[in-house]
C-alpha positions as a Markdown table, in Angstrom:
| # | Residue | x | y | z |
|---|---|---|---|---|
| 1 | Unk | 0.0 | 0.0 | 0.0 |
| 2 | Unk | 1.6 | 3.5 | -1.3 |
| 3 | Unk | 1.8 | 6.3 | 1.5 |
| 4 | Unk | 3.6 | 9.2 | 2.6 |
| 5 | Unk | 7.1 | 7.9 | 3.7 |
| 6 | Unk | 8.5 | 11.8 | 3.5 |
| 7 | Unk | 7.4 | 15.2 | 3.2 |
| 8 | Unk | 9.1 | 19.1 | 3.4 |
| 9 | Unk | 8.5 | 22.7 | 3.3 |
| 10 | Unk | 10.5 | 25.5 | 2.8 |
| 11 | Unk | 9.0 | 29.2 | 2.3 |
| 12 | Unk | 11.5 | 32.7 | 1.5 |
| 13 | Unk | 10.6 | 36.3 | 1.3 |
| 14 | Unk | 12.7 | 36.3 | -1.9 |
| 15 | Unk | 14.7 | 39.0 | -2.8 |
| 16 | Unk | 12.4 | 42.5 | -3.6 |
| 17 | Unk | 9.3 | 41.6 | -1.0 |
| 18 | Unk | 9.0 | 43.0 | 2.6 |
| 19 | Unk | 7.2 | 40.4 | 3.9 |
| 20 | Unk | 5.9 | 37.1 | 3.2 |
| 21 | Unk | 2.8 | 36.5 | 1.6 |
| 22 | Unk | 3.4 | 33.0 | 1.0 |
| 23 | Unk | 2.2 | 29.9 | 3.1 |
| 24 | Unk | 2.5 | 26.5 | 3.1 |
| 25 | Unk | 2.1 | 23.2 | 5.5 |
| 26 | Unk | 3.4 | 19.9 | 5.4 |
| 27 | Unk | 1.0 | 17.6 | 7.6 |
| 28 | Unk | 0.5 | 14.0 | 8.6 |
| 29 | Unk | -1.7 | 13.9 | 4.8 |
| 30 | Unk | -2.4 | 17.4 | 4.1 |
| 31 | Unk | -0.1 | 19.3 | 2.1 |
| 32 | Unk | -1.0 | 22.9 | 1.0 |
| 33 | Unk | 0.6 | 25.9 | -0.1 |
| 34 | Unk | -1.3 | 29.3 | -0.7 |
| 35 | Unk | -0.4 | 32.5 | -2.3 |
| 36 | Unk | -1.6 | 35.3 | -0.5 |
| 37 | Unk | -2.5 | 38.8 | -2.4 |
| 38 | Unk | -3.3 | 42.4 | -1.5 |
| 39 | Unk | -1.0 | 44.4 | -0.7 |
| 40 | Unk | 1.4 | 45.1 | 2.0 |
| 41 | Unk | -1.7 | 44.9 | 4.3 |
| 42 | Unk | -3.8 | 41.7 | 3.0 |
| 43 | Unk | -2.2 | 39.0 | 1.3 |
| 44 | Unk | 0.1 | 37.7 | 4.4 |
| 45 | Unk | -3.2 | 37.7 | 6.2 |
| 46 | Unk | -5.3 | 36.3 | 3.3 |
| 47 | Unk | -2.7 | 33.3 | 3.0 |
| 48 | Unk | -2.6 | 32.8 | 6.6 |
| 49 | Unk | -6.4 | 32.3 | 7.7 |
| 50 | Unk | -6.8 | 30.2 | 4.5 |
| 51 | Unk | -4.3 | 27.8 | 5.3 |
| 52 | Unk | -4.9 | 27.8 | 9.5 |
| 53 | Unk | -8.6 | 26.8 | 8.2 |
| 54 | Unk | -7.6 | 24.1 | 6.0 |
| 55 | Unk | -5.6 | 22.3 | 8.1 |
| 56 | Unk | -8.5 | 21.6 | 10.0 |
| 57 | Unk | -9.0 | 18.7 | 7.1 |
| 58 | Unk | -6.2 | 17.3 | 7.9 |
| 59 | Unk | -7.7 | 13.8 | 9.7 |
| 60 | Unk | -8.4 | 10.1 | 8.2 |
| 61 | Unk | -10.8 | 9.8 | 5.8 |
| 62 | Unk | -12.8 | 6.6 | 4.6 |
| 63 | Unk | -12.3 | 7.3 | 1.2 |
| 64 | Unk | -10.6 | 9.5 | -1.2 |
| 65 | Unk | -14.0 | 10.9 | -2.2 |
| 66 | Unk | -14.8 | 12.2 | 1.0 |
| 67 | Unk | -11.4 | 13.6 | 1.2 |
| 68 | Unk | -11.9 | 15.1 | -1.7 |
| 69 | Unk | -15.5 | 16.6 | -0.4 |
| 70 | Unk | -13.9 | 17.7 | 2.4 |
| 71 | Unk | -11.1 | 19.4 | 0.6 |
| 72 | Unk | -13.6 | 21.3 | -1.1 |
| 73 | Unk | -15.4 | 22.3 | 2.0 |
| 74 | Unk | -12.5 | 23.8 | 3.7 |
| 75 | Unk | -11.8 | 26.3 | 0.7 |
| 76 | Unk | -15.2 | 27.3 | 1.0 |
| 77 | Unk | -15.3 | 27.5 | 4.7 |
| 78 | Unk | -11.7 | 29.7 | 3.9 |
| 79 | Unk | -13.7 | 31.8 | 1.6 |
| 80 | Unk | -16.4 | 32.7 | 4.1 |
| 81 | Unk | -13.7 | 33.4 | 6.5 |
| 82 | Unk | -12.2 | 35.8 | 4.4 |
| 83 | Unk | -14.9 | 37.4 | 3.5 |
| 84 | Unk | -16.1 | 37.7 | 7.3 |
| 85 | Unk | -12.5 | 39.2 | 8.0 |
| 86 | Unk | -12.4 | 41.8 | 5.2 |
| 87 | Unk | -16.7 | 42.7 | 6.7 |
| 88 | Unk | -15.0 | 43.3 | 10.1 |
| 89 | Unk | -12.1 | 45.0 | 9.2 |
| 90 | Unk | -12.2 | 47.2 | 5.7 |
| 91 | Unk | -8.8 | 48.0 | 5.6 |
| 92 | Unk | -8.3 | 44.2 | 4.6 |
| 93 | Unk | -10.6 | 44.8 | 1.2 |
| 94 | Unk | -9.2 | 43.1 | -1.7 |
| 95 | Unk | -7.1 | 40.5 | 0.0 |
| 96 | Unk | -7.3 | 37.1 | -1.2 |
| 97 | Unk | -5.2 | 34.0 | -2.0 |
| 98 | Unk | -4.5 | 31.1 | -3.9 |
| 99 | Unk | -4.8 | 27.4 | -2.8 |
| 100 | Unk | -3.1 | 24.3 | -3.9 |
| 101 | Unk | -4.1 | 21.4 | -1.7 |
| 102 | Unk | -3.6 | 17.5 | -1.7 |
| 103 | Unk | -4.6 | 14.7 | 0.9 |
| 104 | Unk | -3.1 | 11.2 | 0.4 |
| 105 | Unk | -5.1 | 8.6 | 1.0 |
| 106 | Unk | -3.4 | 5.1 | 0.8 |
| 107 | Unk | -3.2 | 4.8 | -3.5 |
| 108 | Unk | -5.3 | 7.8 | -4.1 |
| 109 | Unk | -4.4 | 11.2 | -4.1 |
| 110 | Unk | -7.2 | 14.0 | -3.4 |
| 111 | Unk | -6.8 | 17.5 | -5.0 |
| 112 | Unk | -8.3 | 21.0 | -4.5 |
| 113 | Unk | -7.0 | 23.9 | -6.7 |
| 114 | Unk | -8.0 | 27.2 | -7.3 |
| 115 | Unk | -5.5 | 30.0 | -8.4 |
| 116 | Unk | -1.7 | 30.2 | -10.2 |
| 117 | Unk | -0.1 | 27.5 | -6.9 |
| 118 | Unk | 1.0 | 24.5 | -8.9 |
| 119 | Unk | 0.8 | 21.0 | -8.5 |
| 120 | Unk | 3.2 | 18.6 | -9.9 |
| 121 | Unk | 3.8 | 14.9 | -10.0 |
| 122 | Unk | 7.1 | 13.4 | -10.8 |
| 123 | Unk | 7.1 | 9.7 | -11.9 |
| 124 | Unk | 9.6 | 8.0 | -13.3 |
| 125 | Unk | 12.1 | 11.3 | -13.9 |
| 126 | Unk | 9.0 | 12.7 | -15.7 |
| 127 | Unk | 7.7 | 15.5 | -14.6 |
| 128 | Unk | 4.1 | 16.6 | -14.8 |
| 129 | Unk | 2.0 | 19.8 | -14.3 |
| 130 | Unk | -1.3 | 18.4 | -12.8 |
| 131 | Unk | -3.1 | 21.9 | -12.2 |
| 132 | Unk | -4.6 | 24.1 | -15.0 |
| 133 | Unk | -3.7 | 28.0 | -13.9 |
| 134 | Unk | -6.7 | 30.5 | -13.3 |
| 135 | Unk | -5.3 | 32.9 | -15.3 |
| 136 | Unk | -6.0 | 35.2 | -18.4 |
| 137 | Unk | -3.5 | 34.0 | -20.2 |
| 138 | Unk | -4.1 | 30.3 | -19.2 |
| 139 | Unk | -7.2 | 31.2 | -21.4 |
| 140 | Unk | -5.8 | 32.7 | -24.1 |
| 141 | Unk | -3.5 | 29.8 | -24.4 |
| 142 | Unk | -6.3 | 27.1 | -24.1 |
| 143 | Unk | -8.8 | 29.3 | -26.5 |
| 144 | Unk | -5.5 | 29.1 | -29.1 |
| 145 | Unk | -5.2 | 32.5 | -29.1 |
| 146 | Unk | -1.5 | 32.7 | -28.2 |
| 147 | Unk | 1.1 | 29.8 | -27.7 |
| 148 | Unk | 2.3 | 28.7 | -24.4 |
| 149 | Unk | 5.7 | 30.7 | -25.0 |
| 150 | Unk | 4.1 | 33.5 | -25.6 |
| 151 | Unk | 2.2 | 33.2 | -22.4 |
| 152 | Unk | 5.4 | 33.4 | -20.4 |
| 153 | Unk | 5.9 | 37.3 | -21.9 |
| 154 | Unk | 2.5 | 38.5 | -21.6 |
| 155 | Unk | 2.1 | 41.4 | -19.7 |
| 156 | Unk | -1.4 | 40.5 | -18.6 |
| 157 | Unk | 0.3 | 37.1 | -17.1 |
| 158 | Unk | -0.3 | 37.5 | -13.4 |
| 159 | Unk | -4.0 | 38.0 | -14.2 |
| 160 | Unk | -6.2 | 35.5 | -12.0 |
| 161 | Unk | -9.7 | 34.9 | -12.5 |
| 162 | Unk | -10.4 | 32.9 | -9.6 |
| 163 | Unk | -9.1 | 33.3 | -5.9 |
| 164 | Unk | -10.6 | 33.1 | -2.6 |
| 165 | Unk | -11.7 | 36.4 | -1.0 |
| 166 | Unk | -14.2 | 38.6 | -0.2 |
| 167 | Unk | -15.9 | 38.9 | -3.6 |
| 168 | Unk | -17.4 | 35.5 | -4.6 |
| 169 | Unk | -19.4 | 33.5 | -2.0 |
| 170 | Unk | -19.2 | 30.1 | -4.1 |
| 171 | Unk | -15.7 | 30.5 | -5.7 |
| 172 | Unk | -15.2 | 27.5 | -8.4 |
| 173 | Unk | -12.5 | 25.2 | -6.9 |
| 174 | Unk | -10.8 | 22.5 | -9.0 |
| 175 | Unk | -11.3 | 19.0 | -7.5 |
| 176 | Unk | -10.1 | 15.8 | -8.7 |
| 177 | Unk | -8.6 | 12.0 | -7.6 |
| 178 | Unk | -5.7 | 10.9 | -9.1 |
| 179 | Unk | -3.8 | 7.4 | -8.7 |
| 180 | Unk | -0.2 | 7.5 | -6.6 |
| 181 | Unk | 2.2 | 5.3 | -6.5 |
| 182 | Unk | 5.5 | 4.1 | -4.8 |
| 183 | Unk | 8.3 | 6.4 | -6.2 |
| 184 | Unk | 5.9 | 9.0 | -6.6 |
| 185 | Unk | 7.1 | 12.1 | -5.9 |
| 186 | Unk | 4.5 | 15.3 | -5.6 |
| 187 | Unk | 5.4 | 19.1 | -5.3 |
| 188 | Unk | 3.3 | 21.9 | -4.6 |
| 189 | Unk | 4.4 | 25.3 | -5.1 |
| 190 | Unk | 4.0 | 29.0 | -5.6 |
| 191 | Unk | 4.3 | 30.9 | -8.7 |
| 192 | Unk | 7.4 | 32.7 | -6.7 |
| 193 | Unk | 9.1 | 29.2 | -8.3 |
| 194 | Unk | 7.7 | 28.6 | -11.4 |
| 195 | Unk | 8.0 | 32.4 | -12.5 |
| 196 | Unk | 12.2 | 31.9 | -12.0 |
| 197 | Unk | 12.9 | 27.9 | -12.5 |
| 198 | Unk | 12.0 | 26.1 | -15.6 |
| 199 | Unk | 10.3 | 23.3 | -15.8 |
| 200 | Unk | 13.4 | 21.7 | -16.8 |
| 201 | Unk | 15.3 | 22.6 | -13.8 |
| 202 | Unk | 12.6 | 21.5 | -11.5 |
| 203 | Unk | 12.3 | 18.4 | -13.1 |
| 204 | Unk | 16.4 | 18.0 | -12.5 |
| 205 | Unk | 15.8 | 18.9 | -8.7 |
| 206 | Unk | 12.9 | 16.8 | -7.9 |
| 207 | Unk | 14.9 | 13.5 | -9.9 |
| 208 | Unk | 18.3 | 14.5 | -7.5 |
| 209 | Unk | 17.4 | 11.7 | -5.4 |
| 210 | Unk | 18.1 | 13.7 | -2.4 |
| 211 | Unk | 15.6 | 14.0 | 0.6 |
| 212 | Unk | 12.3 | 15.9 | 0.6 |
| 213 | Unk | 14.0 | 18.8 | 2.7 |
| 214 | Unk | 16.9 | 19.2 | 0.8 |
| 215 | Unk | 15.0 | 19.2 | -2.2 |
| 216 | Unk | 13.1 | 21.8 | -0.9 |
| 217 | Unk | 15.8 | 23.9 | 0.3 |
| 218 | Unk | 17.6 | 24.0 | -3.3 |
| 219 | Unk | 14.4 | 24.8 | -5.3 |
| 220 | Unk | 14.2 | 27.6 | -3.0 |
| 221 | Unk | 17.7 | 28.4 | -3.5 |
| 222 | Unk | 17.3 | 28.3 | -6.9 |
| 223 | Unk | 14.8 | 30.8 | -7.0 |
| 224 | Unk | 16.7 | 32.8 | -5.2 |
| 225 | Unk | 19.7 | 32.5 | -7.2 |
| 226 | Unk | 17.2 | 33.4 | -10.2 |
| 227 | Unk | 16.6 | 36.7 | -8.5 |
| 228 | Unk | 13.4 | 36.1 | -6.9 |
| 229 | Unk | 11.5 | 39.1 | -7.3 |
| 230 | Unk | 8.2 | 37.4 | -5.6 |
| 231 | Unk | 7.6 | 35.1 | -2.4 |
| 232 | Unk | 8.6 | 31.6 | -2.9 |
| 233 | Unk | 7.0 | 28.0 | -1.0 |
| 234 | Unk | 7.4 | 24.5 | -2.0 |
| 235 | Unk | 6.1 | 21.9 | 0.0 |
| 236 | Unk | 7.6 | 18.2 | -1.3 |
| 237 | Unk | 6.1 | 15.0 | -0.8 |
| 238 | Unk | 7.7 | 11.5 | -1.1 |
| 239 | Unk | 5.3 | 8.6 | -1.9 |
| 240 | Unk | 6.5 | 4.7 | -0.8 |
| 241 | Unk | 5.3 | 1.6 | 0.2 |
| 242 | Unk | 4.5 | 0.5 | 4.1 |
| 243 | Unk | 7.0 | 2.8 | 5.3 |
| 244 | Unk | 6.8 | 4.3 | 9.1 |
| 245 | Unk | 6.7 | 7.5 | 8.8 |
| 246 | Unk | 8.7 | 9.9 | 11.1 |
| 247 | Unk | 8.0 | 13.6 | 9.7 |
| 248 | Unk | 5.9 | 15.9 | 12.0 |
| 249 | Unk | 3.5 | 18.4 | 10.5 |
| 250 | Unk | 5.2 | 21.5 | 9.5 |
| 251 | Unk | 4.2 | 25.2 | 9.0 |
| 252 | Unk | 5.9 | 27.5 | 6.6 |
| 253 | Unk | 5.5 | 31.1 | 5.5 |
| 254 | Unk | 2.9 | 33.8 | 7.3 |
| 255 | Unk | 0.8 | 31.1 | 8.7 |
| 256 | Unk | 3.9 | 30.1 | 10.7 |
| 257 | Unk | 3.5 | 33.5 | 12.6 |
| 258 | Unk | 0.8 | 34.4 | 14.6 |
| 259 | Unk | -2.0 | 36.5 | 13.3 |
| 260 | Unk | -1.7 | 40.1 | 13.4 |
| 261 | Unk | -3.5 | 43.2 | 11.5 |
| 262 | Unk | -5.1 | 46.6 | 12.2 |
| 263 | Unk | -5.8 | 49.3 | 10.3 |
| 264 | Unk | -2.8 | 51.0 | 8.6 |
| 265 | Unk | -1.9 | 54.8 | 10.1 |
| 266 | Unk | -3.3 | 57.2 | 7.3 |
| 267 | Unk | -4.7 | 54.6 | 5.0 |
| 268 | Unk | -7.0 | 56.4 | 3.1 |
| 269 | Unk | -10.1 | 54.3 | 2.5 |
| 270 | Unk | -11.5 | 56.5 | -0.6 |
| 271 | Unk | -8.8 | 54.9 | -2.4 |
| 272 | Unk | -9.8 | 50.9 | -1.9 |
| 273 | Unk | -10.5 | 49.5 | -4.9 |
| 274 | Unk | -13.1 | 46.3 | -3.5 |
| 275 | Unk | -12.4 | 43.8 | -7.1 |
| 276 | Unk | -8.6 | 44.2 | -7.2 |
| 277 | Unk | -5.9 | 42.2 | -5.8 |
| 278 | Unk | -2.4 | 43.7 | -6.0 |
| 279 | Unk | 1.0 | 42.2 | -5.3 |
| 280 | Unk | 3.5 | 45.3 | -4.6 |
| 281 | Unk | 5.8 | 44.2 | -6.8 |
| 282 | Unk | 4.9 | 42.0 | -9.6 |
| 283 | Unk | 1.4 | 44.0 | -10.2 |
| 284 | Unk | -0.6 | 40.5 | -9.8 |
| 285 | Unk | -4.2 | 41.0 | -9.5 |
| 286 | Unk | -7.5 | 39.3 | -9.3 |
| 287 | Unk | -10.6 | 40.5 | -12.0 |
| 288 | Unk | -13.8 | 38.9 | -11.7 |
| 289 | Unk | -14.5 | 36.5 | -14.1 |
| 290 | Unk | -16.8 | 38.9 | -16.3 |
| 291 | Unk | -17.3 | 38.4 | -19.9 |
| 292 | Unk | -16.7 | 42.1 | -20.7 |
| 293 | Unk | -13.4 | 41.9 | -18.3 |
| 294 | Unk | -12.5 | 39.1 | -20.9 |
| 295 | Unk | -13.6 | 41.1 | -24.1 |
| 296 | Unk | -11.3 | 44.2 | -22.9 |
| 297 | Unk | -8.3 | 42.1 | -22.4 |
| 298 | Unk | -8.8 | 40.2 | -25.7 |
| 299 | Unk | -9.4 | 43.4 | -27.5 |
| 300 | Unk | -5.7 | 44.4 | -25.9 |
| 301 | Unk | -4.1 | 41.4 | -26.6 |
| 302 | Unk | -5.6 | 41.6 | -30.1 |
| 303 | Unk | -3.9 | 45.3 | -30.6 |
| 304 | Unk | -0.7 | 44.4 | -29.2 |
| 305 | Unk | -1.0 | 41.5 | -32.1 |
| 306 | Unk | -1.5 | 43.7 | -34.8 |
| 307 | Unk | 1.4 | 46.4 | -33.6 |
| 308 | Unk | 3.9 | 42.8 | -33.5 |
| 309 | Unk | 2.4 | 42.3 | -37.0 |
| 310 | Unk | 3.0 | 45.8 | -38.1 |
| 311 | Unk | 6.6 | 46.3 | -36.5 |
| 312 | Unk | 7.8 | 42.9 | -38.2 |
| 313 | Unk | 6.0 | 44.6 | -41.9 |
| 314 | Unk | 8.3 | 47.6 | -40.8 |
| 315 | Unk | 11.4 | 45.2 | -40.2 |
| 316 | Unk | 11.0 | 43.5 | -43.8 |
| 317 | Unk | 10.2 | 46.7 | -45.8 |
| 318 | Unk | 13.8 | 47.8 | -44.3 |
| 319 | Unk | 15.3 | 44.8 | -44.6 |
| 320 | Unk | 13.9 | 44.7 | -48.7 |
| 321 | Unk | 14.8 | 48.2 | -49.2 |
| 322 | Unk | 18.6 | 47.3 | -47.6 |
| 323 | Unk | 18.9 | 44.7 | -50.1 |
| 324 | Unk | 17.6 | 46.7 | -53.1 |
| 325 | Unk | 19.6 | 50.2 | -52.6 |
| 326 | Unk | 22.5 | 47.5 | -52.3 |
| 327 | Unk | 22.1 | 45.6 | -55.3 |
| 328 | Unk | 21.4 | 49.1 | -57.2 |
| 329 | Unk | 24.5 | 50.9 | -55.7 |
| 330 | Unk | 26.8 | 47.4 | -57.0 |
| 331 | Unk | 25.5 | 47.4 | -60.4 |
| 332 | Unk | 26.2 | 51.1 | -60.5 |
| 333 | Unk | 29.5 | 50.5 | -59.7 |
| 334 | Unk | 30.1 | 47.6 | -61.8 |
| 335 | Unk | 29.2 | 49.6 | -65.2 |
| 336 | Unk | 32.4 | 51.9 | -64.4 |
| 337 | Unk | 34.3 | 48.8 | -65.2 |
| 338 | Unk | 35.4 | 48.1 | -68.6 |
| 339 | Unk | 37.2 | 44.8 | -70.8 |
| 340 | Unk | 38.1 | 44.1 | -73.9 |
| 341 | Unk | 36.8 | 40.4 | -75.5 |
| 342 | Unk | 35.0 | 38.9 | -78.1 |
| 343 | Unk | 31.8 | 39.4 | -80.1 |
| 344 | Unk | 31.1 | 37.3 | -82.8 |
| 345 | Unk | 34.1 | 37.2 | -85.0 |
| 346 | Unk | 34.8 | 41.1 | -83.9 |
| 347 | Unk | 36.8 | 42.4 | -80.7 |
| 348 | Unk | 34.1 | 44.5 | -78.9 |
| 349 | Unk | 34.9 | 46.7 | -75.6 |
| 350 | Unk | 32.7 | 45.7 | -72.6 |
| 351 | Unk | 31.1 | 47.9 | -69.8 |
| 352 | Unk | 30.9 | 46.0 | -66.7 |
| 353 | Unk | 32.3 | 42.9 | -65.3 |
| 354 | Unk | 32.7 | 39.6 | -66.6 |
| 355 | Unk | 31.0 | 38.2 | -63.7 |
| 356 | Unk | 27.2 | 36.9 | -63.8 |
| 357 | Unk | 24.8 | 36.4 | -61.2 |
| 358 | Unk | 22.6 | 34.0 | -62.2 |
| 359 | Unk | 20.4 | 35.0 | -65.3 |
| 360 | Unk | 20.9 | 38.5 | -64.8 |
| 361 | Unk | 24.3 | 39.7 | -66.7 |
| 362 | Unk | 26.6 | 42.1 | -65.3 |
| 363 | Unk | 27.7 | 43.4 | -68.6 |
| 364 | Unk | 26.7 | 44.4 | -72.1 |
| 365 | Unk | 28.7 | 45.4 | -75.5 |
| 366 | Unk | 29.7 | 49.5 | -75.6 |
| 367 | Unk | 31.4 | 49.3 | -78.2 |
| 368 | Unk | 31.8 | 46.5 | -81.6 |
| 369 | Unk | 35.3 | 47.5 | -83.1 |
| 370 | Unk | 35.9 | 46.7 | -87.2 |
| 371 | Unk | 38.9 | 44.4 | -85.7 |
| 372 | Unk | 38.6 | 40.6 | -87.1 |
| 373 | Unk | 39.4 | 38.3 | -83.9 |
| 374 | Unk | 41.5 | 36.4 | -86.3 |
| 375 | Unk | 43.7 | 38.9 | -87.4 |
| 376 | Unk | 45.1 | 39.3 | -84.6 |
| 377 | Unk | 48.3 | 37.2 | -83.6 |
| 378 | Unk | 48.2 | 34.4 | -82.0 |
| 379 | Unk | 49.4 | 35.8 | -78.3 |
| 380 | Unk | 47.1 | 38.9 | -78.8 |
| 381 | Unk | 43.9 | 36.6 | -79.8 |
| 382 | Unk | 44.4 | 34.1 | -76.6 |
| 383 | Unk | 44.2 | 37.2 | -74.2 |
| 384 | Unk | 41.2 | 38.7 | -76.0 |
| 385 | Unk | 39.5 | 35.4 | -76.0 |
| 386 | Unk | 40.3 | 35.6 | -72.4 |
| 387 | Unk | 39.2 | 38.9 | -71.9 |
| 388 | Unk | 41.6 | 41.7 | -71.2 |
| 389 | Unk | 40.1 | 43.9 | -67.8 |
| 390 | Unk | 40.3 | 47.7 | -68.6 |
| 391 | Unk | 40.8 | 50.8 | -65.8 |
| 392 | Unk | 38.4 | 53.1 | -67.5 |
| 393 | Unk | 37.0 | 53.1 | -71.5 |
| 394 | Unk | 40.3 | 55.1 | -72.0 |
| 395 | Unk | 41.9 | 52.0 | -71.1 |
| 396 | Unk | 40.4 | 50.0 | -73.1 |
| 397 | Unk | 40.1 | 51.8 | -76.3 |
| 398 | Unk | 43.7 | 52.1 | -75.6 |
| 399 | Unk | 43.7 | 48.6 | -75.3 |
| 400 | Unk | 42.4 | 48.3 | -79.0 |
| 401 | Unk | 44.6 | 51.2 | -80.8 |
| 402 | Unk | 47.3 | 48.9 | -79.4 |
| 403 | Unk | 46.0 | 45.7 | -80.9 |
| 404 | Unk | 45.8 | 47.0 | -84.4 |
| 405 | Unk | 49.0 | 48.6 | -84.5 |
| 406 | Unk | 50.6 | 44.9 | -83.6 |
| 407 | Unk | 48.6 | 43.8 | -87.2 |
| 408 | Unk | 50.4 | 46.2 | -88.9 |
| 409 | Unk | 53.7 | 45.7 | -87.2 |
């Protein structure tokens, strides 16, 4: 029977945040990490009572599905106490967070998302991304309107369309059950992680073969060394057979610390904006999921489409123009060039070069002279034949007084 034979968590401020927003908890079967937003003033709070709520599912469970029921239950019960907090104490307004959440239950894993926290499952040394974002551009990407590289760019990127917070009642949470087996190994983390570490890189941690904590401790470390400009949590899990299990539960982040918020000194509440969520730094925010919210970021998206069409028109008018005014100016030059050689039976004087490029001839006849090819001598006929390169047309119609005067010599 697979079950939890290790687990981890690590959480960091990272490098341009004052505080941490983060959270993240490493229980006996609960694992979760949450993503707090809102400000300064919110989103170490938001992060906090979610997760402090949450882990009040972490107990036995008959069967995966009423794990999974009661995963779900505790992000709604986190919701309502969100929203309650924000009612009695407005200065919280617009604080929300993220959830990623797992319970293992012998061979079955139960899931709860709702957010940009990933979930991944490595199996195998193959790693994969078992969450969908709640994004903007997670829609863009899934409608086919941009590709998945793309997405990484967009400046609409930290755009979420579902949290939990004060504004929906019944948020739409992501549930599912998914087989786990021994080897398994699962990893739940913030976007402070996947923003900075490739999925490559994570992949190369998570198959190290070192222990869930250290682990832990280098995919923070990478992130840091990445320049971690947001919070980062990652909460590992190991996944064995009948193996005693000597990990205690483990809290990480702003649920670590006790709970503390008030009113901010000269906060002026004319200025809340109720619907947004802001990160200080990263300018993350939360937009209801409205249809004309949708249609006004599309509409962007769509212009900044058609100003990367029109600069790339620009870049190849340029680049066709570059190539014509240079082919121009070197045909130019090439008719100052003269040579003497052959036309027909005659010797004629060239302008250009004897050179060809392709069909298109770099020279033409200036001049047929009344000279007979095979009057020439012998020496004097091989180099016309061969062509004879002139300075200037003064050179080589000086080229040609010289070869009649040899038939009279």
């Amino acid at each position: 029977m697979a079950t939890v034979s290790h687990s981890a968590a690590a959480s960091h401020v990272g490098k341009i945040r004052s505080n941490n927003q983060d959270s993240g908890y490493a229980g006996r079967s609960l694992f979760v990490v949450a993503d707090g937003m809102g400000g300064h003033a919110g989103g170490d709070v938001a992060s906090s009572i979610a997760t402090k709520r949450i882990i009040e599912a972490d107990k036995p469970y008959a069967s995966a599905q009423d794990a999974e029921f009661a995963l779900q239950a505790a992000l709604i019960g986190a919701n309502a106490q969100l929203a309650e907090t924000v009612f009695e104490h407005a200065e919280l307004t617009g604080m929300g967070t993220t959830v990623s959440a797992i319970i293992v239950l012998e061979n079955e894993v139960a899931i709860a998302h709702i957010g940009d926290s990933r979930i991944y499952l490595l199996r195998e040394r193959e790693l994969s991304q078992i969450t969908i974002d709640h994004t903007f551009v997670q829609r863009l990407v899934d409608s086919g309107r941009i590709t998945e590289a793309e997405a990484m760019v967009h400046p609409r990127r930290s755009v979420l369309m579902r949290v939990l917070g004060d504004v929906e009642a019944s948020p739409e949470i992501d549930t599912s059950i998914l087989a786990t087996i021994a080897g398994d190994r699962w990893l739940l983390c913030s976007d402070g992680l996947t923003g900075v570490v490739s999925h490559t890189a994570i992949a190369s941690a998570l198959a190290s073969g070192a222990n869930a904590q250290d682990v832990a401790d280098l995919l923070v470390k990478e992130s840091l060394d990445g320049g971690a400009p947001d919070n980062v949590t990652v909460v590992i899990v190991d996944i064995d057979d009948n193996v005693s299990r000597t990990d205690s539960p483990v809290v990480v982040g702003s649920a670590a610390n006790p709970l503390a918020f008030g009113e901010e000194p000269g906060r002026n509440r004319a200025l809340r904006i109720p619907a947004l969520r802001l990160h200080p730094v990263r300018e993350t925010h939360f937009e209801p999921d409205s249809q004309d919210y949708l249609s006004e970021l599309i509409e962007e998206d769509a212009r900044r489409a058609r100003r990367r069409k029109a600069t790339w028109l620009v870049g190849v008018i340029l680049l066709v123009l570059s190539i014509v005014t240079t082919t121009v100016l070197g045909y130019q030059w090439t008719q100052t060039r003269y040579f003497v050689g052959v036309d027909g039976s005659n010797v004629a004087i060239y302008q250009g070069v004897q050179q060809d490029i392709g069909p298109i001839r770099l020279s033409s006849v200036y001049e047929d002279t009344d000279l007979v090819l095979d009057d020439l001598r012998v020496y004097d006929r091989q180099q016309v034949e061969q062509t004879i390169n002139a300075g200037s047309l003064a050179d080589a119609l000086a080229i040609v007084e010289r070869l009649k005067g040899a038939i009279v010599e």
